[in-house]
C-alpha positions in Angstrom: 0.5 9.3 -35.8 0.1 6.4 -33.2 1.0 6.7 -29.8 4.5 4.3 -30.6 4.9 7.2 -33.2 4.4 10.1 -31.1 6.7 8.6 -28.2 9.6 8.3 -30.6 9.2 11.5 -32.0 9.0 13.0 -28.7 12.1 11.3 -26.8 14.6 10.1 -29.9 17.6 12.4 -29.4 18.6 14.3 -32.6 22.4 14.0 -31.3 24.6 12.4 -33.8 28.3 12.1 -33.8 31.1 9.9 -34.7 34.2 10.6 -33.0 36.7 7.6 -34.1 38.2 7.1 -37.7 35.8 4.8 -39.5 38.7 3.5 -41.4 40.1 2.4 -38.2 37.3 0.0 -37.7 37.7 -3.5 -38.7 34.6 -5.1 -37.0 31.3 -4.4 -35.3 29.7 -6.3 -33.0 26.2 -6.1 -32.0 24.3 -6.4 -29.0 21.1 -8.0 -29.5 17.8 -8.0 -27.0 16.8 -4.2 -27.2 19.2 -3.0 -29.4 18.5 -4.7 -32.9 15.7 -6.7 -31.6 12.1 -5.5 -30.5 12.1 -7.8 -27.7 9.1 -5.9 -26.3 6.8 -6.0 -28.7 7.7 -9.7 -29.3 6.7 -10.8 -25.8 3.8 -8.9 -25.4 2.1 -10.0 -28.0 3.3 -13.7 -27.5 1.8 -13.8 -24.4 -1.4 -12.0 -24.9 -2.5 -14.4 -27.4 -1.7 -17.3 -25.4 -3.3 -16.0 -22.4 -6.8 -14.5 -24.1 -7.1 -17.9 -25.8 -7.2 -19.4 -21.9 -9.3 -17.0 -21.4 -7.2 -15.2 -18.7 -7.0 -11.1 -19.3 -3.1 -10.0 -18.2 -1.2 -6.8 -18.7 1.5 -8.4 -20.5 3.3 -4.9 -20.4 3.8 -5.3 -16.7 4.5 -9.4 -16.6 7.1 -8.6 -18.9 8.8 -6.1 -17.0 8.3 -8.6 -13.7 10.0 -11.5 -16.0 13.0 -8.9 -17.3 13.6 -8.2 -13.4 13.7 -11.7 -12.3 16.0 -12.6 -15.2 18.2 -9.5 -14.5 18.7 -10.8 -10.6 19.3 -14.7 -11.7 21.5 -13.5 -14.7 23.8 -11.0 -11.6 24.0 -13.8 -8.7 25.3 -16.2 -11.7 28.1 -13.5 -12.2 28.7 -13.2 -8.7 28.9 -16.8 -8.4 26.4 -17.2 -6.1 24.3 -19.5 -8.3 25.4 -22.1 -11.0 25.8 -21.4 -14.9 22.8 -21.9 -16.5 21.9 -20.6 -20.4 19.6 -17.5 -20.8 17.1 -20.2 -22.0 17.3 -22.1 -18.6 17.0 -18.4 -16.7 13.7 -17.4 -18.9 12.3 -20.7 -18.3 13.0 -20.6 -14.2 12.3 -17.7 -14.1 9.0 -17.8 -15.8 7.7 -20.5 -13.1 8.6 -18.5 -10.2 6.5 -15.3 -11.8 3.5 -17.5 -12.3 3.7 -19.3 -9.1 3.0 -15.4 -7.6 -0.4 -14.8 -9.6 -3.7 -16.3 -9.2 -3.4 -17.1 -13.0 -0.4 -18.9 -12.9 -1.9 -22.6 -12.6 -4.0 -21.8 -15.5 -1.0 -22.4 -17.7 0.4 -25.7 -18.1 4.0 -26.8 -19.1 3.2 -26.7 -22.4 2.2 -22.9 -22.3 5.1 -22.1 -20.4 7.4 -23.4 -23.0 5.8 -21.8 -25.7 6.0 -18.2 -23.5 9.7 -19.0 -23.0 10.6 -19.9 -26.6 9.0 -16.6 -27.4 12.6 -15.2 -27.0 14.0 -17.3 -29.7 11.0 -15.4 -32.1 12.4 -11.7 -31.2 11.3 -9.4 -34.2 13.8 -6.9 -35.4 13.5 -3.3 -35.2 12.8 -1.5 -38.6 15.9 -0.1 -39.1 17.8 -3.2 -37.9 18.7 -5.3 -41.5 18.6 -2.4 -43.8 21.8 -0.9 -41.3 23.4 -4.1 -41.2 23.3 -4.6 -45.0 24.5 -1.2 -45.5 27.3 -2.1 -42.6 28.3 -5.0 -43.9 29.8 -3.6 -47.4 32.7 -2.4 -45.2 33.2 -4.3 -42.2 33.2 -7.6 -40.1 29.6 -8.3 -38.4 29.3 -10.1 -35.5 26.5 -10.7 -32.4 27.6 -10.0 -28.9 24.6 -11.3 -26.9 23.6 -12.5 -23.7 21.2 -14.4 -25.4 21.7 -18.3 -25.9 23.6 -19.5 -29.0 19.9 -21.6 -30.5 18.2 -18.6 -29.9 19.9 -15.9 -31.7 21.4 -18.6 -34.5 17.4 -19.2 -34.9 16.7 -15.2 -35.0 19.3 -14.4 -37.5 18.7 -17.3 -39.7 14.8 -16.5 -39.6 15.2 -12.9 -40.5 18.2 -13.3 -42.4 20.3 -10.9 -40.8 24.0 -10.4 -42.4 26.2 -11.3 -39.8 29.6 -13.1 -40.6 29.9 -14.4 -36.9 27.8 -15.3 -34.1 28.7 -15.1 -30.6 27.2 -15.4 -27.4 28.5 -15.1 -23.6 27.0 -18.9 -23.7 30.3 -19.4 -25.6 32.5 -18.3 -22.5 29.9 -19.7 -19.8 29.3 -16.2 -18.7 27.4 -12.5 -19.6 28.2 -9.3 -20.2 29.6 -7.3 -19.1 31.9 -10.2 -17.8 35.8 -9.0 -19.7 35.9 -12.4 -21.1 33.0 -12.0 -23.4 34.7 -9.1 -25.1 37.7 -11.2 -25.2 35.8 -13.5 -26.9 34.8 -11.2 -29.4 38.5 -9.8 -30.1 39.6 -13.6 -30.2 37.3 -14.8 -32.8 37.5 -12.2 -34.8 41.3 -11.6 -35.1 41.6 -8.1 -34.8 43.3 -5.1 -32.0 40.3 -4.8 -29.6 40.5 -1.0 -30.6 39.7 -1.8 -34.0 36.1 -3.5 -32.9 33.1 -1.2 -32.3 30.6 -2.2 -30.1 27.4 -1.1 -30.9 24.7 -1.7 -28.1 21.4 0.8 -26.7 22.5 -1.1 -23.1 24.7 1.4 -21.7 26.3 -1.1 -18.9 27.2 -2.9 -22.0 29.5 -0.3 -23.8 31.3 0.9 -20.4 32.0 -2.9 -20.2 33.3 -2.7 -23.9 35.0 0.7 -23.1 37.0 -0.7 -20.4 38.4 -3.3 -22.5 39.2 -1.3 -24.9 36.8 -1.6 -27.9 35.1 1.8 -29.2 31.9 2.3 -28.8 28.3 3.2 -30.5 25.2 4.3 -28.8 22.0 3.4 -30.6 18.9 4.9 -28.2 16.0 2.7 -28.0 13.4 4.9 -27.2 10.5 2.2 -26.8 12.7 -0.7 -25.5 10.4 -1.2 -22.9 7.0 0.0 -24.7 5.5 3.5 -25.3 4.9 4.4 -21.4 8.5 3.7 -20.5 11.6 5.8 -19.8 14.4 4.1 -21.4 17.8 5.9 -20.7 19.1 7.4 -24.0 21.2 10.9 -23.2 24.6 11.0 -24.4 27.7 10.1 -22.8 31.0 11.6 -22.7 32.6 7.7 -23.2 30.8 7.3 -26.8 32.9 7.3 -29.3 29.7 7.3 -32.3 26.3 7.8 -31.8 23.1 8.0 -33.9 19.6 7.7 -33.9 19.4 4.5 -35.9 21.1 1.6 -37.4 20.6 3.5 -41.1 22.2 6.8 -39.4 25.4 5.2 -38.0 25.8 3.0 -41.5 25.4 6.1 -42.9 28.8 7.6 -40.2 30.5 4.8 -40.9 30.6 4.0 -44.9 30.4 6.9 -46.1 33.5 8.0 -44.6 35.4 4.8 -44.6 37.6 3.7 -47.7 36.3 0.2 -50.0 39.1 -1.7 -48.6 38.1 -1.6 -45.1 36.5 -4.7 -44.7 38.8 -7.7 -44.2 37.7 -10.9 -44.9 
């Protein structure tokens, strides 16, 4: 068993419930970065090809968890309205330049290099269980992204690993990020149904309180190795979860099986 293995078979929780009607639910929307896409793994090997082929030896575990910082703070004081609107492209790419200008290394990599580091996010890998669930999701019910992510990059995700979504939406959409109210709005709008009949599904528990609030229900995927094997990503139940399961597979399994053929609307 590798040591990915033995992490997830250590710290998944065995917890599954689903508390909510399935035929109740019209739509499901999904967020993306960590909770269908292995953003981690993605990045990390990204960047330590680029970087051995300078010739430069980094531990792209802990660049990447200096990038997801910086990108968390630009991505809160644009909320806050303390600095302008800018795509998650434009925040990956600024911050990016302000990481390297803070190791020796940094010059080593031209604009080029930091492009290619930066489009990385537009290249995110699925998890395993991530198109199998949402094929077995998507015989019953609406599918639609709820990202932060920019609209080119996860248009260019789902299109590469063909992904059944119906719809895809982005905060980009609405100038803003979760959990902003107007990008659930957003959600509820476009897809023309009650906001309680839309489940958000998300590993991102800031995300789903958002959701909560406005009134969507709610599914907790864990993500054990979200931030690599070493990590301690938060997965323990919460009272506010109306479903949760240990996979994408597992809550398809909730969800169909107990919901009626003429569920999904089109």
């Amino acid at each position: 068993m590798s040591q990915a293995q033995e992490a997830l078979a250590v710290r998944l929780p065995e917890t599954a419930f689903c508390r909510v009607d399935p035929s109740s639910i019209k739509a499901l929307t999904f967020d993306m970065q960590g909770s269908l896409l292995d953003f981690y793994t993605t990045i990390v090997d990204a960047g330590t090809r680029l970087t051995e082929s300078r010739g430069i030896q980094v531990d792209w575990t802990d660049v990447l968890n200096r990038w997801r910082k910086a990108y968390r703070d630009q991505l809160d004081g644009i909320l806050a309205g303390a600095i302008p609107w800018k795509s998650t492209d434009g925040i990956y790419r600024s911050t990016l330049d302000e990481l390297l200008g803070q190791v020796d290394w940094g010059s080593v990599l031209s604009p080029a290099d930091r492009d290619e580091l930066s489009a990385a996010w537009s290249t995110l890998k699925p998890w395993p269980d991530t198109r199998p669930g949402l094929l077995q999701l998507h015989q019953r019910f609406k599918l639609s992204t709820l990202s932060n992510g920019s609209m080119s990059s996860i248009i260019s995700i789902v299109k590469t690993h063909d992904l059944p979504f119906d719809c895809v939406l982005t905060a980009e959409l609405v100038d803003s990020s979760k959990p902003d109210p107007r990008v659930y709005a957003l959600a509820q709008q476009s897809l023309g149904v009650r906001a309680d009949q839309i489940l958000m599904v998300a590993c991102h528990k800031y995300d789903l309180a958002a959701a909560k609030k406005f009134g969507f229900k709610v599914a907790f995927i864990p993500r054990p190795l979200e931030f690599g094997p070493l990590a301690q990503a938060d997965v323990g139940t919460e009272a506010y979860f109306d479903v949760m399961a240990p996979s994408l597979i597992e809550l398809a399994d909730l969800l169909v099986a107990n919901s009626p053929d003429d569920s999904r609307i089109g």
